[in-house]
Phi, psi and omega in degrees: 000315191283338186294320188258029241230279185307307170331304204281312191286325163302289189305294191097025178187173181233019167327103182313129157288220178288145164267161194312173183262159183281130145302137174254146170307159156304298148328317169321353211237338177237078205252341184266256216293013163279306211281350190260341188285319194306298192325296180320320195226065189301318173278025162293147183279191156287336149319332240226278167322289194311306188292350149296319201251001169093054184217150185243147179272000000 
């Protein structure tokens, strides 16, 4: 609020910019071999995964 607070008293409007970019996962990059890991070990827990990929819950 104080952001578009300032916008409006610099500027003079208050025209939204571009919106931010998506955060990516960690993961996003091993999406194939997540997805193949799952297939292979469908009754893995989730705990099980992580500690496979070097991640803490």
């Amino acid at each position: 609020m104080q952001k578009l607070l300032k916008q409006q008293k610099t500027q003079g409007h208050l025209n939204l910019g571009k919106p931010g970019g998506v955060m990516k996962s960690e993961l996003d990059k091993q999406s194939t071999q997540v997805t193949l890991m799952v297939e292979k070990y469908p009754d893995a827990t989730l705990s099980e995964h992580c500690e496979y990929w070097g991640l803490s819950l």
